[in-house]
C-alpha atoms as one frame of an Amber mdcrd trajectory, in Angstrom:
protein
   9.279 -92.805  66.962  10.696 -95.094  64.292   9.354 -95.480  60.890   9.879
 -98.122  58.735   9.640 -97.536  54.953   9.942-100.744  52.445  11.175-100.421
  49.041  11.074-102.720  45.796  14.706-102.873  45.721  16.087-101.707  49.267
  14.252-101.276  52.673  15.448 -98.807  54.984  14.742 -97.200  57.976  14.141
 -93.205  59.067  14.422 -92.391  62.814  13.347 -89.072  64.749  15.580 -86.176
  65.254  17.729 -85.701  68.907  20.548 -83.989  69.741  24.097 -84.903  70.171
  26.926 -82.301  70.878  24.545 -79.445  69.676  24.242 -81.193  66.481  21.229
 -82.996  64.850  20.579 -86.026  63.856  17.481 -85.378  61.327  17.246 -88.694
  59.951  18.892 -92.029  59.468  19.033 -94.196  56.158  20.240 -98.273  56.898
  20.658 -99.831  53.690  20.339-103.140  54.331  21.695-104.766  51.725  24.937
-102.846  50.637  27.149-100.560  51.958  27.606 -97.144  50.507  31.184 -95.572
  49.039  30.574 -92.271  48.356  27.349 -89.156  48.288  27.038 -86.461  47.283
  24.097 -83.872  47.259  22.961 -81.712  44.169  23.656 -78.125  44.114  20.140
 -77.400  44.944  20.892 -79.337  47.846  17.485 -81.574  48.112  19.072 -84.811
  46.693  21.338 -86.776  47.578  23.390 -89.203  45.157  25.284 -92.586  47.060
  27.547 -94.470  45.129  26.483 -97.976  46.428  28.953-101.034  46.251  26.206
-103.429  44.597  26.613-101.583  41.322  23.353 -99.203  41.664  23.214 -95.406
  42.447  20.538 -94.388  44.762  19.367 -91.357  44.610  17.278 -89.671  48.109
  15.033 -86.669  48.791  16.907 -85.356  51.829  13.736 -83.539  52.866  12.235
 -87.325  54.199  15.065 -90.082  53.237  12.661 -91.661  50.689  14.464 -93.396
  47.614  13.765 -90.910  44.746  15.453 -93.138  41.635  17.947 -96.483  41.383
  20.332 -95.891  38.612  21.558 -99.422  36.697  24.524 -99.717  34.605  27.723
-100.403  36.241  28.602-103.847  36.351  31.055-103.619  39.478  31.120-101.512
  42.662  30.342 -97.794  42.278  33.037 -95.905  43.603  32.614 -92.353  43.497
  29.927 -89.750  41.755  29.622 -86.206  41.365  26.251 -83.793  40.202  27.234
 -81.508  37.560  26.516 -77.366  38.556  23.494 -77.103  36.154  22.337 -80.176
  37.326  21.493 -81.691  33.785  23.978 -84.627  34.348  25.570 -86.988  36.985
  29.432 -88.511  36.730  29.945 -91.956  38.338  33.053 -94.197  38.343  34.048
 -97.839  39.207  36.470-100.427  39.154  36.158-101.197  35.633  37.832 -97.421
  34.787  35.262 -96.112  32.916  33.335 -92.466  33.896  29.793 -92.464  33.092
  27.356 -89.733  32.513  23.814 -90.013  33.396  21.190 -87.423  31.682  19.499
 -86.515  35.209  16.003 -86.043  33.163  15.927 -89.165  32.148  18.467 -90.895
  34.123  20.119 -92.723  31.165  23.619 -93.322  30.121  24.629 -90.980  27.745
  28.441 -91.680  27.735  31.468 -93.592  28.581  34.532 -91.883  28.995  37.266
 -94.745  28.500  40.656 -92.388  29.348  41.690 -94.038  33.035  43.717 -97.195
  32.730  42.568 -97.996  36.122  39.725 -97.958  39.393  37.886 -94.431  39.392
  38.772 -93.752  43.062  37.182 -89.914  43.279  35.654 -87.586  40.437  34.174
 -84.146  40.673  32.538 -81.435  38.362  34.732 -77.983  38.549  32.075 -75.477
  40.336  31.824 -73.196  36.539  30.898 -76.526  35.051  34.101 -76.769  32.345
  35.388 -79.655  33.452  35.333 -82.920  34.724  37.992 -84.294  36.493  38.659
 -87.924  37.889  41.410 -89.772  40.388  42.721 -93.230  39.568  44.525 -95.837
  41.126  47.252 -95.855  38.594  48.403 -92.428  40.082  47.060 -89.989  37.373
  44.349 -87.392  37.200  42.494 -87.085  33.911  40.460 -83.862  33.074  37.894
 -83.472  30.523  35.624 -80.479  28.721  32.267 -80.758  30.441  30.902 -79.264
  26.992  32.074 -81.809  24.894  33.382 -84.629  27.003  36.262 -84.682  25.281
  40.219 -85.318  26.765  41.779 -82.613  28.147  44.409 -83.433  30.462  45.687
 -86.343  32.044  48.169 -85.559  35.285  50.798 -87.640  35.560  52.675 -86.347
  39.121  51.811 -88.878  42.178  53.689 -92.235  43.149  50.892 -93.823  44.414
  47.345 -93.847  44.418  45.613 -90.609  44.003  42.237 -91.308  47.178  40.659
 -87.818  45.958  40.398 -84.818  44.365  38.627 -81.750  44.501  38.614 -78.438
  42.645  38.441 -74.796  44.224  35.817 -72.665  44.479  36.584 -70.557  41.575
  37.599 -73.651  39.328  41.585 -72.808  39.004  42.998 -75.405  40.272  42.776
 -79.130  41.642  43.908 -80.692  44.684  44.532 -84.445  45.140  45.266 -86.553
  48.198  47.559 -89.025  47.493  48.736 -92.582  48.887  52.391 -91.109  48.543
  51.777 -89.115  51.296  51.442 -85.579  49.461  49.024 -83.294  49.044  49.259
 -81.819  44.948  47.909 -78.417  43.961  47.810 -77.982  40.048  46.552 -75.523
  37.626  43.492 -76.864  35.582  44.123 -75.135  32.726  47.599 -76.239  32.465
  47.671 -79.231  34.374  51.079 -77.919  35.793  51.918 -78.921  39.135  51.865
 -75.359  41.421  52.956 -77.091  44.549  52.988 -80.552  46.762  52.210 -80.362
  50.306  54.485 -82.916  52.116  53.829 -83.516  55.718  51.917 -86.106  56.285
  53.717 -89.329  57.720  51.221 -92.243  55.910  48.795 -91.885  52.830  46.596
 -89.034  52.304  42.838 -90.202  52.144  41.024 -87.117  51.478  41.088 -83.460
  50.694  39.129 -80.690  50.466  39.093 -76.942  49.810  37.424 -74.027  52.203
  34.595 -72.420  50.721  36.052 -69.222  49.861  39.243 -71.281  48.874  41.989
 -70.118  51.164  42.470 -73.319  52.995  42.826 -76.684  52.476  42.195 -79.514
  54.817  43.542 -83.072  54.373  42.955 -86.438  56.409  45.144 -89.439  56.437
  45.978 -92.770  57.645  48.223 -91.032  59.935  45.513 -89.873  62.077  45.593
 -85.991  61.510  43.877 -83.448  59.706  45.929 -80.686  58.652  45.188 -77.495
  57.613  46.961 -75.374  54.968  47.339 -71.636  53.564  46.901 -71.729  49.727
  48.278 -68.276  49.684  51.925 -68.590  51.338  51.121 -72.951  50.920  52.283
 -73.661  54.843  51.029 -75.900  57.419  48.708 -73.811  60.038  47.243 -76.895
  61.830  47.798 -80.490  62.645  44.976 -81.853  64.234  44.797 -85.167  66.106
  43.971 -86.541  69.029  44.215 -89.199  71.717  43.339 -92.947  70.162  42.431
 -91.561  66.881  42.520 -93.793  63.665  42.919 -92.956  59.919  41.083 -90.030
  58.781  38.500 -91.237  55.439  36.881 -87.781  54.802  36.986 -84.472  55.227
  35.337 -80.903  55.059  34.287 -77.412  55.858  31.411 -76.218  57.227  29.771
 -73.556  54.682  30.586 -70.837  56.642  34.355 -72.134  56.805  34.671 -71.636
  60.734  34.388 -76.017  61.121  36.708 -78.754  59.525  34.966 -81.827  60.006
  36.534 -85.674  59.623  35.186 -88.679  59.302  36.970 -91.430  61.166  38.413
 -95.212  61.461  36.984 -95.451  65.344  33.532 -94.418  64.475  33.721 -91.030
  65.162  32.935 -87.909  63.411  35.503 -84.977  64.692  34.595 -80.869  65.012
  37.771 -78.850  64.582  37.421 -76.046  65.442  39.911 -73.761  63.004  39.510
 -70.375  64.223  40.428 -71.304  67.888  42.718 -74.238  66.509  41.458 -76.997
  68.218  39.094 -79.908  69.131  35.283 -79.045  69.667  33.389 -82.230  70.065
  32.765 -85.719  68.383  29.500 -87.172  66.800  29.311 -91.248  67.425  26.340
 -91.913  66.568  28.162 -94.124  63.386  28.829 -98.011  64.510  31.552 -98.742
  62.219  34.514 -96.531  60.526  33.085 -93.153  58.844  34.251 -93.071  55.191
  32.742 -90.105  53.518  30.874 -86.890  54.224  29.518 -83.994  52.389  27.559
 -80.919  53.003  24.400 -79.228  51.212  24.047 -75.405  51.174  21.539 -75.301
  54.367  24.123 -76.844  56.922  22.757 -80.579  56.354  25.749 -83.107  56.436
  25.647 -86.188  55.244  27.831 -89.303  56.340  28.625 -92.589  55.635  29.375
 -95.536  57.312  30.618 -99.273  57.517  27.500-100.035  59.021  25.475 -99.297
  56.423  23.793 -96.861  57.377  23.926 -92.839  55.815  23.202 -90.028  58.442
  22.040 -86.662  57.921  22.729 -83.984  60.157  21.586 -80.293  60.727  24.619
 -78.458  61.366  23.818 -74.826  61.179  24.467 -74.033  64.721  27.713 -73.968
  63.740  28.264 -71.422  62.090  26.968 -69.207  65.176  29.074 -70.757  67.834
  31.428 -67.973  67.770  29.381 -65.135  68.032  27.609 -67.256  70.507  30.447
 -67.611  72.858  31.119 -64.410  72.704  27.806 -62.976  73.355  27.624 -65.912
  76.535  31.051 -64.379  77.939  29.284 -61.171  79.320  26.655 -63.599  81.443
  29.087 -65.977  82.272  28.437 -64.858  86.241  25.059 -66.581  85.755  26.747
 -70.051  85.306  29.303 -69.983  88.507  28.240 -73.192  91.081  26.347 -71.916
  94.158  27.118 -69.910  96.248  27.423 -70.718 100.241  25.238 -67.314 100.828
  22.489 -68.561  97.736  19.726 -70.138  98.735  18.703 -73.317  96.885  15.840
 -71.758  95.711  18.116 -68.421  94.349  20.740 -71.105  92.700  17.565 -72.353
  91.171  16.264 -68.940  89.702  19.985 -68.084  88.855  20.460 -70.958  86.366
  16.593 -70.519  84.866  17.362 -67.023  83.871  20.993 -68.486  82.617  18.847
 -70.997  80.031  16.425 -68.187  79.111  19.585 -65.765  78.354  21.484 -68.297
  76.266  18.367 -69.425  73.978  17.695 -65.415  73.368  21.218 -65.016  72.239
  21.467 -68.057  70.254  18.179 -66.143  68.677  20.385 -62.750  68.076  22.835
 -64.742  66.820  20.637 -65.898  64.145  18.789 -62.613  63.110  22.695 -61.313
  63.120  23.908 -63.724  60.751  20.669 -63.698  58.385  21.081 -60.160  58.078
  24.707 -59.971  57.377  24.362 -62.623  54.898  21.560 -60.499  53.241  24.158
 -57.475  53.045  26.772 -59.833  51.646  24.433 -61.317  48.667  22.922 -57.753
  47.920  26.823 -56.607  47.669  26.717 -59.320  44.671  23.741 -57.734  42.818
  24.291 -54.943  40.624  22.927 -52.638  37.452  25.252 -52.968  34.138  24.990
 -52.274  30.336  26.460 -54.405  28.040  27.180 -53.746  24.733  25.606 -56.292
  21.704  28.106 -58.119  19.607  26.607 -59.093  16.708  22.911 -60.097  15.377
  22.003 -62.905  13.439  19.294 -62.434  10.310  15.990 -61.317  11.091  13.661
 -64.808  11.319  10.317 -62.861  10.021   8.466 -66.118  11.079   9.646 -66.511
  14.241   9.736 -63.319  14.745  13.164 -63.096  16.015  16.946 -62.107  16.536
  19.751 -64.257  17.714  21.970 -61.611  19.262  25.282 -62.276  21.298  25.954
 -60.363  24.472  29.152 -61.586  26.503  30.195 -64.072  24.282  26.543 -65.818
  24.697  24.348 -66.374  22.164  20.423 -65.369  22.976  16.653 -65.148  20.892
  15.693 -61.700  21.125  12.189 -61.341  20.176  10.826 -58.409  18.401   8.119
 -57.789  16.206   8.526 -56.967  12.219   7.678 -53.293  12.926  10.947 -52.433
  15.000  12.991 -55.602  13.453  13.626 -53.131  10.121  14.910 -50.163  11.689
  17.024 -52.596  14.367  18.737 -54.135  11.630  21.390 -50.601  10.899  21.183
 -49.526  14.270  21.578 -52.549  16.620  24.799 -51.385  17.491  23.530 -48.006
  19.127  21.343 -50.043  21.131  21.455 -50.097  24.791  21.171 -53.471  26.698
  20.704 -53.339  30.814  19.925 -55.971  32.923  20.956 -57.175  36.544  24.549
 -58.831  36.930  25.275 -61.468  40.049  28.547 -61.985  41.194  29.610 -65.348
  42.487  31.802 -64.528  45.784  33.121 -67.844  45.885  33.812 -68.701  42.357
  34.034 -64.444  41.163  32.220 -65.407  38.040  29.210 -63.717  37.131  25.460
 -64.529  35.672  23.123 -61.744  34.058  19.261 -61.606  34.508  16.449 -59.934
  33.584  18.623 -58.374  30.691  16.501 -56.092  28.177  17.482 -53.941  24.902
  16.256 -50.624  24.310  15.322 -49.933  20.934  17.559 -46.881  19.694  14.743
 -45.712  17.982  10.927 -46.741  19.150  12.645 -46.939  23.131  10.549 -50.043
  23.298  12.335 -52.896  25.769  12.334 -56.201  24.749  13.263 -58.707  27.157
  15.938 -61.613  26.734  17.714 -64.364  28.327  17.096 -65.334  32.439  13.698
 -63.665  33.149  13.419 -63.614  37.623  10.378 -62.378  39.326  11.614 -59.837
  42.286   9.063 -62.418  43.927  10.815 -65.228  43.415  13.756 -64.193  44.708
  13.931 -62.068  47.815  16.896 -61.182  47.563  16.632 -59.485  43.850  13.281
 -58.248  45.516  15.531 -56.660  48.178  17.766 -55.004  45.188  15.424 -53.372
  43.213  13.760 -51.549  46.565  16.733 -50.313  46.850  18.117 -49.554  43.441
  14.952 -49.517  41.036  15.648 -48.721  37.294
């Protein structure tokens, strides 16, 4: 079945799912009239941004392909863009060297930022939301507070064009692929070089960090991927393979088992890093693969020459090797025929064989899901925080501004308990539920509350969550009520 949707602006088309390599296609978006440079989705993962190279950025609802917004203001090719955490604003850069932010609920420009003396080749949002970082031509790196968009580093360590950048999960440092043919690792708060990875033999394209920041994978044009330890910063892997081409893009599968790269012949490559090698190749592409990106339910995106932008269900994945594993114990059901089987016996042999591998793929499912919901209830926790200071009491508004963990919040409270809070605030006991990001270690509070010290009476403040919301807070407070 092929649907064709036409747009004011753009048509495009969206084709049926069907499987390649285990992996699925779930839809396919031709832009007919430009090609795309780079995407990216939102953290919410629902979006997707392309930086398109006849000035506009489109903006689709990955649930159907459909063009959600067209973004206007650059007056040359778009070149790279980047969705802040909070999702309030969108970076985009160019070849006339300027970054621009886009207010995502209104989608206007809201600033230049003029610091690059040349092309914006990559540019990415650290995952706390601090900073914003971008890679030029001219060899330098320039960072800037996300708060106040103002200058706060510029990197001056490459010889040569830095292709990309990209920060680690817990916002640390940056690494940048370079047409020198290194690999840099630097310190974002100091901007200090930490260490250069020097093996590749041509330009580095493209880099990227594993998602609980122990690796890093880089492509380049000369046709591997490698894969490094951050920790004791050596090579583990160099990847390549018969009548490969330059490497454009690469990344890691969510669940970090996967390097995937995007490719000069066409072809998207599976590497497979905890066996070390080569799994299998997508070609569904008709020109050279130059960017690719993942969402937070296994959907990768890709891009091509032939203007065209592919999304992909890639959860399987990340049950392959449990999978395999399970499949070894059966693997007696898959020998050829034997001279003493029947035809008919061969037959029921390899029946029961399909049946047994789409129960375990099943297993393999409920296994992961519920390890994953032992991992994110790990995260959730009871705490008490101590209050740091109140504001006046705002007898019209009824109302406190208090500061807990450095963060400034309206606690409301009526007149009645506002007099006796006022001299004994700092007796007061404040409890709420604390999250713990494993990848980036920092931490969010929700469904905080102060006790009075003397009426006892809670009063809610800050992130308010319904347990049934969220299943997983649901999950927490069966188990751990107040």
């Amino acid at each position: 079945m092929k649907q064709i949707i036409q747009l004011s602006i753009l048509c495009f088309s969206i084709f049926c799912s069907y499987n390649i390599y285990s992996q699925t296609v779930i839809l396919k978006i031709s832009l007919d009239s430009t090609q795309t440079n780079d995407i990216t989705f939102n953290p919410s993962g629902d979006n997707l941004a392309a930086a398109c190279q006849d000035k506009y950025i489109r903006i689709f609802n990955v649930s159907n392909g459909s063009l959600k917004q067209t973004i206007e203001g650059h007056k040359t090719s778009v070149l790279c863009v980047a969705y802040s955490p909070d999702e309030k604003y969108l970076a985009s850069g160019d070849w006339d060297n300027v970054v621009k932010i886009w207010d995502l609920s209104t989608y206007k420009l809201i600033r230049n930022l003029t610091d690059n003396n040349n092309r914006i080749n990559s540019i990415k949002f650290s995952p706390d939301g601090n900073y914003l970082a971008s890679a030029s031509e001219d060899g330098t790196i320039v960072i800037w507070n996300a708060a106040t968009w103002k200058h706060h580093k510029t990197i001056q360590y490459h010889k040569g064009s830095v292709n990309e950048i990209v920060f680690s999960p817990d916002s640390r440092y940056l690494a940048s692929a370079s047409w020198d043919k290194t690999v840099g690792l630097f310190d974002v708060v100091s901007g200090n070089l930490i260490y250069s990875f020097k093996e590749h033999l041509s330009g580095v394209n493209t880099v990227s960090f594993s998602n609980d920041g122990s690796y890093i994978a880089s492509g380049s044009d000369d046709h591997t991927v490698k894969l490094w330890n951050i920790k004791d910063k050596k090579l583990l892997k160099s990847f390549d393979r018969i009548n490969n081409k330059a490497v454009y893009s690469v990344c890691f599968n969510p669940t970090n088992n996967f390097i995937i790269s995007a490719n000069e012949n066409n072809n998207i490559d599976l590497w497979n890093i905890i066996k070390m090698k080569y799994k299998s190749s997508l070609s569904e592409h008709k020109a050279k693969v130059t960017a690719l990106a993942f969402n937070k339910d296994d959907i990768m995106a890709s891009v091509s020459d032939d203007k065209t932008i592919i999304l992909w269900d890639m959860k399987e994945l990340k049950y392959e090797q449990c999978y395999e594993e399970k499949l070894l114990a059966y693997s007696y059901l898959s020998e050829p025929k034997d001279e003493f089987e029947t035809t008919e016996q061969y037959k029921s042999r390899m029946e029961q064989f399909e049946k047994l591998k789409a129960g375990l793929k099943t297993e393999c499912e409920i296994e992961f899901i519920s390890a994953k919901q032992k991992l994110i209830l790990g995260n959730y926790s009871w705490t008490d925080i101590p209050i740091q200071n109140i504001s006046t009491y705002d007898a019209d508004k009824q109302e406190y501004l208090i500061t807990v963990n450095n963060q400034r919040y309206s606690l409301k409270m009526p007149v009645s308990d506002a007099k006796t809070f006022k001299n004994t605030w700092n007796k007061a006991k404040v409890r709420g539920i604390k999250i713990t990001n494993p990848e980036t270690k920092g931490d969010m509070y929700i469904n905080l509350y102060v006790v009075h010290p003397v009426s006892k009476i809670n009063y809610p403040f800050g992130n308010q969550v319904s347990p049934d919301e969220n299943p997983y807070l649901n999950e927490f407070l069966k188990k751990y009520p107040k």
